[in-house]
Residue frames as qw, qx, qy, qz and C-alpha x, y, z in Angstrom:
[[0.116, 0.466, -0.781, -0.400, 74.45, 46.73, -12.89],
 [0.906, 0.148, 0.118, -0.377, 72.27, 44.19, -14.62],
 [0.578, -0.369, 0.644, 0.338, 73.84, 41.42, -15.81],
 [0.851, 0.204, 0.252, 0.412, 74.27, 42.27, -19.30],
 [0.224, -0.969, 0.085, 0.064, 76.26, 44.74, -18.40],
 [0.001, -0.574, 0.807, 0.142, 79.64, 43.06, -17.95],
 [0.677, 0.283, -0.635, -0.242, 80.33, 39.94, -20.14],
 [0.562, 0.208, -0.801, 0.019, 79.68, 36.75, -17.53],
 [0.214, -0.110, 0.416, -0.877, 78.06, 38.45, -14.63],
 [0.221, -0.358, -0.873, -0.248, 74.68, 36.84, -13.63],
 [0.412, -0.753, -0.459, -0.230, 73.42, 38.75, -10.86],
 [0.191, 0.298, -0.420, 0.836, 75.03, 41.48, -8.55],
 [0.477, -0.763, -0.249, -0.357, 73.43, 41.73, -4.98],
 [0.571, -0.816, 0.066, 0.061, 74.70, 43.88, -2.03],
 [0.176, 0.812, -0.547, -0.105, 77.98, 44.59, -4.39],
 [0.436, -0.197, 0.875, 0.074, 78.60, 40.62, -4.44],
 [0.598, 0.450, -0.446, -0.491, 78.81, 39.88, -8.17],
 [0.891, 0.003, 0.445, -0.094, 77.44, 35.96, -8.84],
 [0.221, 0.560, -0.526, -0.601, 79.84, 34.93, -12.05],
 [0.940, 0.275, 0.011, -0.201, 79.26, 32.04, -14.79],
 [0.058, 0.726, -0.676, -0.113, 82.28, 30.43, -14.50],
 [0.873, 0.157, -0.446, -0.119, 82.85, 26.92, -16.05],
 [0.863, -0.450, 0.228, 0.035, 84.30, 24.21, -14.11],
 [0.200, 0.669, -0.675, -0.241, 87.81, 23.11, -15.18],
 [0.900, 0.192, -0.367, -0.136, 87.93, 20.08, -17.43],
 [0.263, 0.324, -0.813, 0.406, 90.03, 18.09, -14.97],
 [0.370, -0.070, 0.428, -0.822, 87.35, 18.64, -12.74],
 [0.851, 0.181, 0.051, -0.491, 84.47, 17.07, -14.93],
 [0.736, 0.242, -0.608, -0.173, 86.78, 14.65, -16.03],
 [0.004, 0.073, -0.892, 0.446, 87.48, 13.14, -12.37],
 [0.486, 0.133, 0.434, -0.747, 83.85, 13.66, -11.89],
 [0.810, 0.231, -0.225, -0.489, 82.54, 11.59, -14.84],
 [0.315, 0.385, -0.860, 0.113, 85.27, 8.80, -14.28],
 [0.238, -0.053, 0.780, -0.577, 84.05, 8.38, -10.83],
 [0.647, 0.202, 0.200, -0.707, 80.50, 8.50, -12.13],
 [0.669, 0.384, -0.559, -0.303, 81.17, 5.94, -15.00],
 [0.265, 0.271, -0.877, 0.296, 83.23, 3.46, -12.32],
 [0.483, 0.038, 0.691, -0.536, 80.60, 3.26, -9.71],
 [0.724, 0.308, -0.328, -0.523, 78.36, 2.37, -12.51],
 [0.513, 0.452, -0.728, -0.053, 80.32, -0.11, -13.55],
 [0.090, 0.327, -0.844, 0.416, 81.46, -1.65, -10.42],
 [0.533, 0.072, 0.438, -0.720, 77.46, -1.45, -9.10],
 [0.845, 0.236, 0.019, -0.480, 76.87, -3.58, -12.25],
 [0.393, 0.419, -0.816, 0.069, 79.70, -5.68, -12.36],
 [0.226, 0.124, -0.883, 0.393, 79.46, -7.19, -9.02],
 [0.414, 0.205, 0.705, -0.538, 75.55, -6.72, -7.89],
 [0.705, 0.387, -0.031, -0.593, 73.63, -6.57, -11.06],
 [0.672, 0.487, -0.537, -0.152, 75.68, -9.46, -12.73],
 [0.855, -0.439, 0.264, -0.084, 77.00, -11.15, -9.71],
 [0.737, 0.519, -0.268, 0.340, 80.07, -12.10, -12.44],
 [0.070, 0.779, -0.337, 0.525, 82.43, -10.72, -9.35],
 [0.469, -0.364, -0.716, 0.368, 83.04, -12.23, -5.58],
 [0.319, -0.820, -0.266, -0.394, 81.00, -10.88, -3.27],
 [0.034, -0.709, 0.479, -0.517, 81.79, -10.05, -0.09],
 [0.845, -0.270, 0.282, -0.364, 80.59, -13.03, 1.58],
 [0.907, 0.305, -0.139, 0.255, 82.66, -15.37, -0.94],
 [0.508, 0.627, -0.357, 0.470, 85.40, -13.14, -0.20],
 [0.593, -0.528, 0.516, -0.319, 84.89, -13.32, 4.01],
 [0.948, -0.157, 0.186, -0.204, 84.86, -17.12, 3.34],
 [0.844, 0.389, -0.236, 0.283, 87.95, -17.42, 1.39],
 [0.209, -0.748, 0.169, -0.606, 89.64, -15.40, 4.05],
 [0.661, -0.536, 0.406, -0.334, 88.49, -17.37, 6.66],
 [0.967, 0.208, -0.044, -0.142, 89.18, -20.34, 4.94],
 [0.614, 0.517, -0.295, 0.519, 93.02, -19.27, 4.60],
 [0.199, -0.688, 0.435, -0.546, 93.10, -18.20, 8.45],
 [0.925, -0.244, 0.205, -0.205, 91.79, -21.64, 9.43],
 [0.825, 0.281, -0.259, 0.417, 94.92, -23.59, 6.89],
 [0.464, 0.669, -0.386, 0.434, 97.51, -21.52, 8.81],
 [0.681, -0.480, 0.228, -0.503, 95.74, -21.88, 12.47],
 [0.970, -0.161, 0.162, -0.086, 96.26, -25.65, 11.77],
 [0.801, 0.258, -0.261, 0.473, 100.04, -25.41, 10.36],
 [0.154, -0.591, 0.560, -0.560, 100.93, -23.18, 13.58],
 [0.873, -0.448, -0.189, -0.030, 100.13, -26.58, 15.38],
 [0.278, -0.727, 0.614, 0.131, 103.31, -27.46, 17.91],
 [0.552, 0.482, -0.644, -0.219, 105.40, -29.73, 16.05],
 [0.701, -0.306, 0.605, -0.219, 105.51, -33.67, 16.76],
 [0.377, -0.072, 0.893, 0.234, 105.74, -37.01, 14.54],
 [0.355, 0.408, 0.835, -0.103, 102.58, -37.15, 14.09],
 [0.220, 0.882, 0.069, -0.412, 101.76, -33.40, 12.72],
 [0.039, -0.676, 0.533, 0.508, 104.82, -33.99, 10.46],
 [0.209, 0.156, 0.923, 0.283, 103.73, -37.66, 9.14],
 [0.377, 0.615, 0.641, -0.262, 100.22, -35.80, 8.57],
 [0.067, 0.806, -0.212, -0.549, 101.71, -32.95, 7.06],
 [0.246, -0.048, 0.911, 0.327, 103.58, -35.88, 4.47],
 [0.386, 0.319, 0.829, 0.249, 100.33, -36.53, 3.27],
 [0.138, 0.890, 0.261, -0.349, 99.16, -33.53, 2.57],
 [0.651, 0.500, 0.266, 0.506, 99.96, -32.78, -1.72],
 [0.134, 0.913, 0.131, 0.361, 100.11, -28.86, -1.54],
 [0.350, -0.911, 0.216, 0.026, 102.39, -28.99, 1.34],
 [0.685, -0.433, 0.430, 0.398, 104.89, -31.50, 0.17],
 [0.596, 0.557, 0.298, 0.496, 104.57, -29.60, -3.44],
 [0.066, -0.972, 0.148, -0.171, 105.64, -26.13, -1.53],
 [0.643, -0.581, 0.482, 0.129, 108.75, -28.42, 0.36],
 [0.830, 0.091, 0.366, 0.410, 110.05, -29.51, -3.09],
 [0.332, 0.873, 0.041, 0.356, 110.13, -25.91, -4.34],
 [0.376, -0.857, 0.321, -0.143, 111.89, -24.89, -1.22],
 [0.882, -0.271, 0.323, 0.210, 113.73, -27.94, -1.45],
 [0.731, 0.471, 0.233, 0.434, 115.13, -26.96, -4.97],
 [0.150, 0.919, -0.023, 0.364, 115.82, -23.86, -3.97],
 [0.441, -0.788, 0.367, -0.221, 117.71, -24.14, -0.79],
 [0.936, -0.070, 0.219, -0.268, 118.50, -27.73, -0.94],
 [0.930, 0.284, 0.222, 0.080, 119.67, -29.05, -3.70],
 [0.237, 0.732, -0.572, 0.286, 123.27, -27.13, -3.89],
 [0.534, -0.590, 0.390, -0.463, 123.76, -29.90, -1.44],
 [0.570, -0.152, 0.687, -0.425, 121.76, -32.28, -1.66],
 [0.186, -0.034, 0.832, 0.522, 120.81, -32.93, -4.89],
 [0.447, -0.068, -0.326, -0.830, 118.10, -32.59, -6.96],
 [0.775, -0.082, -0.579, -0.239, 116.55, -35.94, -5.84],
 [0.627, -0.662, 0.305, -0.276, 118.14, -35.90, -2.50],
 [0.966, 0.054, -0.201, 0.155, 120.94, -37.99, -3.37],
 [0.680, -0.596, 0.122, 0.409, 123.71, -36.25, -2.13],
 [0.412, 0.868, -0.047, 0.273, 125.97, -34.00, -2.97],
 [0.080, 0.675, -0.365, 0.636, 127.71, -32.16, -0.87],
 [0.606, -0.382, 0.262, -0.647, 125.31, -32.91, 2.06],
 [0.321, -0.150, 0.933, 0.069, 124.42, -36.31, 2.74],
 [0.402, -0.132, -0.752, -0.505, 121.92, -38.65, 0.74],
 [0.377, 0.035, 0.554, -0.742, 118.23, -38.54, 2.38],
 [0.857, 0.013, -0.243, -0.454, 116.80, -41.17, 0.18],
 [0.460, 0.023, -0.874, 0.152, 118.83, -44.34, 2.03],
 [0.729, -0.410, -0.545, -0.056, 118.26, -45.57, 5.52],
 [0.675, -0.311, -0.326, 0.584, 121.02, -43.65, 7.23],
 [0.038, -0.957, -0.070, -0.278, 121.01, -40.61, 9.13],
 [0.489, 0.378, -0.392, 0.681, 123.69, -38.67, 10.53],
 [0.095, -0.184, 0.396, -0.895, 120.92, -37.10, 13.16],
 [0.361, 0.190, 0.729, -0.550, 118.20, -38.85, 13.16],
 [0.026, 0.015, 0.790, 0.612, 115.93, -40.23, 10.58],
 [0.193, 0.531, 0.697, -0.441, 112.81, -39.37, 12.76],
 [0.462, 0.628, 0.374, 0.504, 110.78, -36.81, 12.00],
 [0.256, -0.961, -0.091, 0.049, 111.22, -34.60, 14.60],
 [0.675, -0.454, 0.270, 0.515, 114.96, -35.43, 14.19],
 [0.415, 0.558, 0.416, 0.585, 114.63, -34.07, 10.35],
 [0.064, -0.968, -0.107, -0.218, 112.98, -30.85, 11.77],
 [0.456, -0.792, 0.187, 0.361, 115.44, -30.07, 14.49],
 [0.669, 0.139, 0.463, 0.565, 118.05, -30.78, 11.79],
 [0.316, 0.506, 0.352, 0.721, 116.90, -28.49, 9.24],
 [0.205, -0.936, -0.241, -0.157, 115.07, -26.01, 11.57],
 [0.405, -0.901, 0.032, 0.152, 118.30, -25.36, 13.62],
 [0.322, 0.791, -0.518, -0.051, 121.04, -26.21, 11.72],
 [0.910, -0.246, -0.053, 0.328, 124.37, -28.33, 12.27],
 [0.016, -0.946, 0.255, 0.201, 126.68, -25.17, 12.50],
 [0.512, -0.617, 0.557, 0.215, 130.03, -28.16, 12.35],
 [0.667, 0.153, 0.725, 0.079, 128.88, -29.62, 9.52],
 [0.117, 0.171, -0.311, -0.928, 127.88, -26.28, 7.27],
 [0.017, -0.501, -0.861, -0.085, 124.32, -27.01, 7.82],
 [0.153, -0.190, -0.077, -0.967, 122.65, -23.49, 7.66],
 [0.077, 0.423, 0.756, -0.494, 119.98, -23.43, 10.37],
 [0.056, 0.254, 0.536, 0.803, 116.71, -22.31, 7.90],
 [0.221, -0.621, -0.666, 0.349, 114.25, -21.51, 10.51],
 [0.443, -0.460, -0.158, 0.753, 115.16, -18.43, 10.61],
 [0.016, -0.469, 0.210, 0.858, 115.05, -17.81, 7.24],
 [0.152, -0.199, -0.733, -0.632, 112.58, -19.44, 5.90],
 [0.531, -0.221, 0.272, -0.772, 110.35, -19.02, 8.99],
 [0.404, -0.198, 0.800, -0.398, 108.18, -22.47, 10.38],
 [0.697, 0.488, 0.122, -0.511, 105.42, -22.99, 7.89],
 [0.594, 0.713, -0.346, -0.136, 108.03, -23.45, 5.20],
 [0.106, 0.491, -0.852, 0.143, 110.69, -25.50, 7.06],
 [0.648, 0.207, 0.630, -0.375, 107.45, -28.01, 7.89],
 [0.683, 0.574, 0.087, -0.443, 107.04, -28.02, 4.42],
 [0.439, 0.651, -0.618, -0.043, 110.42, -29.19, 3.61],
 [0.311, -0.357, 0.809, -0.350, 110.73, -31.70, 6.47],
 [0.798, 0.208, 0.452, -0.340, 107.21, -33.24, 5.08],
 [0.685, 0.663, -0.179, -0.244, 109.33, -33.55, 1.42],
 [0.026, -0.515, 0.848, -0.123, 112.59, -35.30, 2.97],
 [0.472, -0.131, 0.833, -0.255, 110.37, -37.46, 4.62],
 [0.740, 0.583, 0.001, -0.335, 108.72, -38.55, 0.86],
 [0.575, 0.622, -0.515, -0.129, 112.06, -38.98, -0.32],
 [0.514, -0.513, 0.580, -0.369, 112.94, -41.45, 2.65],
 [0.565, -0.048, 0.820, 0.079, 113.84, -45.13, 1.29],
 [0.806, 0.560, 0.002, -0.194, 112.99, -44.25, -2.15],
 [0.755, -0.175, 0.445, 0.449, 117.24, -45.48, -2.33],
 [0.433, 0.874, -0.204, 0.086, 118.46, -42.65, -5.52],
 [0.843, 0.121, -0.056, 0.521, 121.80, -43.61, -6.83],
 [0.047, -0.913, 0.213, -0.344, 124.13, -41.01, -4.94],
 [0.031, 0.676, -0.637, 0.370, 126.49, -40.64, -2.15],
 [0.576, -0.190, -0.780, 0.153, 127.14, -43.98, -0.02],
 [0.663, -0.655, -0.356, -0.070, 125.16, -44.17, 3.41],
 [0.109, 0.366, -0.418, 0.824, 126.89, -41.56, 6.17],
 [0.529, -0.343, 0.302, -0.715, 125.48, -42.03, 9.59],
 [0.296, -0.022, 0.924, -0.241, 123.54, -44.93, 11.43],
 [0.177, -0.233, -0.869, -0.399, 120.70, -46.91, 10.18],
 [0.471, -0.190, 0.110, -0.855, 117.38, -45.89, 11.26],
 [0.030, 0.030, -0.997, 0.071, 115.49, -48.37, 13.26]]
């Protein structure tokens, strides 16, 4: 049998007919896609350089393993008064603050419900470690909702460094509840 014999046949050897069968368009079209993307991608990021490399992207990486390395420190005064100056953390502790907070406390920290955390007086302690324990574990007698837990450490550092901002700025609110801080 030659092959025009039967309509698509190319070549018959040892009764094992070769055929001309097209691919299926699904087929070529995954295949050109792919072919078109590497392209792309090969000139996006190495011919143009318009992309991050991989090296930009190891460094940002590391860069973001080193910030969290240094806010897993153990807590103390000092890590919490540094933490204060630091803009990005005490702009994440006012978001958290509005959110969680301020059904309380007030928008401004004048009191609400809660006490006021812009005077001089604390009901627990006006430190800072006395802020953390405060907010990290709760006051269960008071309806103080221990937020460790649920906001996790990072984030309850982050709010502790925004109280302690709002500390003697004096907002008109609730009268003074607790002792004076010395």
């Amino acid at each position: 049998m030659s092959a025009s014999d039967k309509s698509g046949v190319l070549h018959v050897y040892d009764g094992i007919e070769e055929m001309d069968n097209h691919l299926p368009r699904w087929w070529l079209f995954i295949l050109w896609a792919t072919l078109i993307f590497g392209f792309g991608y090969w000139y996006y990021y190495h011919v143009t350089g318009m992309g991050p490399g991989s090296l930009e992207v190891y460094k940002a990486e590391a860069a973001e393993a080193a910030r969290l390395a240094a806010s897993n420190k153990p807590v103390s005064d000092d890590t919490l008064l540094a933490l204060m100056q630091d803009s990005q953390s005490v702009e994440l502790g006012k978001a958290q603050f509005q959110q969680q907070c301020a059904s309380c406390h007030g928008q401004k920290g004048e009191g609400l419900i809660g006490p006021n955390l812009t005077d001089n007086f604390w009901l627990h302690g006006g430190k800072p470690m006395a802020i953390h324990k405060t907010v990290s574990e709760g006051v269960v007698a008071k309806g103080m909702p221990a937020w460790e837990r649920t906001l996790g450490a990072e984030r309850v550092r982050s709010i502790v460094a925004y109280v302690l901002t709002l500390k003697n700025t004096n907002v008109a609110g609730k009268a003074p509840q607790g002792e004076p801080e010395q």
